[in-house]
C-alpha positions as MATLAB code, in Angstrom:
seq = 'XXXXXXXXXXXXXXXXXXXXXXXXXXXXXXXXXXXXXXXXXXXXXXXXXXXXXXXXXXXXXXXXXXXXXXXXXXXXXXXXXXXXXXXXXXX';
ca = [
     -21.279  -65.131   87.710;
     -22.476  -66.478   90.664;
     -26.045  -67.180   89.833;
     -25.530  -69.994   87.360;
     -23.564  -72.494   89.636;
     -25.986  -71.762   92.235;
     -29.243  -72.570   89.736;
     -27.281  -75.343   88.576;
     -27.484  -76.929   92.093;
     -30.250  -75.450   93.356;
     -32.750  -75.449   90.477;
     -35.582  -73.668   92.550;
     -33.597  -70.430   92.855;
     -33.653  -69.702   89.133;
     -36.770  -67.844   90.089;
     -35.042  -65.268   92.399;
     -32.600  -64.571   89.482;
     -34.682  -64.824   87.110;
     -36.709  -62.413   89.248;
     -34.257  -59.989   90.291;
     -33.084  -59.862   86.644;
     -36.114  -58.717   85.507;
     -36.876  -56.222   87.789;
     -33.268  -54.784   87.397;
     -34.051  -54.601   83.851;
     -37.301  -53.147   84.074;
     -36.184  -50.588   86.402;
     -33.182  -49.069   84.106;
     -35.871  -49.546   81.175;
     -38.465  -47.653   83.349;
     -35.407  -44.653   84.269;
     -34.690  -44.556   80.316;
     -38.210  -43.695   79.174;
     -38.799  -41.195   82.222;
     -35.840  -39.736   80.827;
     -36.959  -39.760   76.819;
     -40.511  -38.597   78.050;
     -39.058  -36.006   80.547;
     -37.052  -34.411   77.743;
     -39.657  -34.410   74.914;
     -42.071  -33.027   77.619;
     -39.677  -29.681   78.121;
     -39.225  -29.334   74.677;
     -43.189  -29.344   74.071;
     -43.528  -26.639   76.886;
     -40.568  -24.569   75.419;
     -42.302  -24.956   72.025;
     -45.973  -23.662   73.364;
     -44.574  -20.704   75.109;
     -42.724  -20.052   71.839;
     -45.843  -20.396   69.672;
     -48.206  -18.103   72.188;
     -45.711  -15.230   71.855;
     -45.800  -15.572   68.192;
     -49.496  -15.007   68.026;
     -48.965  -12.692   70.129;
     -46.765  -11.113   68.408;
     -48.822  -11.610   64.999;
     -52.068  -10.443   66.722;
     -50.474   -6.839   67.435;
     -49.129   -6.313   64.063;
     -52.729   -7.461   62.185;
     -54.447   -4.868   65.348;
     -52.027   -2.699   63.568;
     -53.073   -3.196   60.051;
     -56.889   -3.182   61.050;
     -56.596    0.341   63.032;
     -54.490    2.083   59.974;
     -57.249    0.516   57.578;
     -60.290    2.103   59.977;
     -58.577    5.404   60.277;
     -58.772    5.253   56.442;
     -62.202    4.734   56.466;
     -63.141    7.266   59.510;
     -64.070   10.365   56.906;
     -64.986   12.861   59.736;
     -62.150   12.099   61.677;
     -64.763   11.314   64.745;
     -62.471    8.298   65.687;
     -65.731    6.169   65.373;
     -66.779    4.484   61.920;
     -70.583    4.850   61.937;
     -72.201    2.274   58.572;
     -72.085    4.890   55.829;
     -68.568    4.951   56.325;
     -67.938    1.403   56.976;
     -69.972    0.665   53.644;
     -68.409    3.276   52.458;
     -65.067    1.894   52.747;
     -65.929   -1.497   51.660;
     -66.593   -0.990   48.414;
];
Protein backbone atom coordinates (compact mmCIF):
# COMPACT_ATOMS: atom_id res chain seq x y z
CA UNK A 1 0.00 0.00 0.00
CA UNK A 2 0.89 3.34 -0.15
CA UNK A 3 1.03 4.29 3.46
CA UNK A 4 4.07 2.28 4.48
CA UNK A 5 6.69 3.79 2.00
CA UNK A 6 5.36 7.06 2.85
CA UNK A 7 5.78 6.41 6.96
CA UNK A 8 8.93 4.92 6.10
CA UNK A 9 10.18 8.35 4.85
CA UNK A 10 8.16 10.48 6.52
CA UNK A 11 7.95 9.04 10.05
CA UNK A 12 5.55 11.86 11.37
CA UNK A 13 2.69 10.78 9.10
CA UNK A 14 2.25 7.41 10.78
CA UNK A 15 -0.19 9.36 12.86
CA UNK A 16 -2.59 10.26 9.97
CA UNK A 17 -2.64 6.50 9.08
CA UNK A 18 -2.57 5.36 12.03
CA UNK A 19 -5.45 7.80 12.55
CA UNK A 20 -7.48 7.28 9.62
CA UNK A 21 -7.13 3.51 10.25
CA UNK A 22 -8.69 3.68 13.30
CA UNK A 23 -11.44 5.68 12.63
CA UNK A 24 -12.20 3.52 9.46
CA UNK A 25 -12.25 0.70 11.76
CA UNK A 26 -14.26 2.13 14.35
CA UNK A 27 -16.75 3.32 11.99
CA UNK A 28 -17.55 -0.26 10.22
CA UNK A 29 -17.33 -1.60 13.99
CA UNK A 30 -19.80 1.20 15.05
CA UNK A 31 -22.29 0.22 11.58
CA UNK A 32 -21.96 -3.61 12.76
CA UNK A 33 -23.32 -3.19 16.28
CA UNK A 34 -26.11 -0.59 15.10
CA UNK A 35 -26.93 -3.35 12.96
CA UNK A 36 -26.79 -6.40 15.79
CA UNK A 37 -28.64 -3.91 18.21
CA UNK A 38 -31.12 -2.72 15.48
CA UNK A 39 -32.13 -6.32 14.81
CA UNK A 40 -32.37 -7.67 18.41
CA UNK A 41 -34.35 -4.41 19.12
CA UNK A 42 -37.26 -5.52 16.39
CA UNK A 43 -37.26 -8.81 17.53
CA UNK A 44 -37.89 -7.59 21.30
CA UNK A 45 -40.82 -5.35 19.98
CA UNK A 46 -42.23 -8.26 17.81
CA UNK A 47 -41.89 -10.44 20.94
CA UNK A 48 -43.89 -7.81 23.40
CA UNK A 49 -46.69 -7.32 21.01
CA UNK A 50 -46.76 -11.13 20.81
CA UNK A 51 -46.80 -11.62 24.60
CA UNK A 52 -49.65 -8.68 25.24
CA UNK A 53 -52.02 -10.50 22.86
CA UNK A 54 -51.42 -13.65 24.66
CA UNK A 55 -52.60 -12.24 27.93
CA UNK A 56 -54.94 -10.95 26.22
CA UNK A 57 -55.98 -13.68 24.88
CA UNK A 58 -55.59 -15.71 28.32
CA UNK A 59 -57.42 -12.92 30.25
CA UNK A 60 -60.74 -13.53 28.09
CA UNK A 61 -60.77 -17.18 28.39
CA UNK A 62 -60.12 -17.08 32.56
CA UNK A 63 -63.20 -13.90 32.31
CA UNK A 64 -64.78 -16.86 30.74
CA UNK A 65 -64.21 -19.44 33.34
CA UNK A 66 -64.95 -16.87 36.24
CA UNK A 67 -68.51 -15.76 34.65
CA UNK A 68 -69.63 -19.65 33.99
CA UNK A 69 -68.38 -20.32 37.71
CA UNK A 70 -70.65 -17.08 39.09
CA UNK A 71 -73.62 -18.06 37.06
CA UNK A 72 -73.21 -21.34 39.01
CA UNK A 73 -73.30 -19.73 42.08
CA UNK A 74 -76.18 -16.99 41.20
CA UNK A 75 -79.18 -19.33 42.85
CA UNK A 76 -82.01 -16.79 42.06
CA UNK A 77 -80.92 -16.22 38.76
CA UNK A 78 -80.83 -12.23 39.74
CA UNK A 79 -77.54 -11.97 37.65
CA UNK A 80 -75.99 -10.49 40.91
CA UNK A 81 -74.25 -12.84 43.63
CA UNK A 82 -75.27 -11.19 46.92
CA UNK A 83 -72.76 -13.08 50.20
CA UNK A 84 -75.11 -15.94 51.05
CA UNK A 85 -74.60 -17.06 47.72
CA UNK A 86 -71.05 -16.25 47.29
CA UNK A 87 -70.43 -18.19 50.70
CA UNK A 88 -72.63 -20.31 49.56
CA UNK A 89 -70.72 -21.33 46.65
CA UNK A 90 -67.45 -21.42 48.31
CA UNK A 91 -67.82 -24.07 50.33
Amino acid sequence: TIAVPVIESYPETAFVFIGSLMTLVFGVLNLIVAVIVDTFAENRSKDVGSRAQEMEVQELEEKSILKKIFHKIDEDGSGALSFDELESGAK
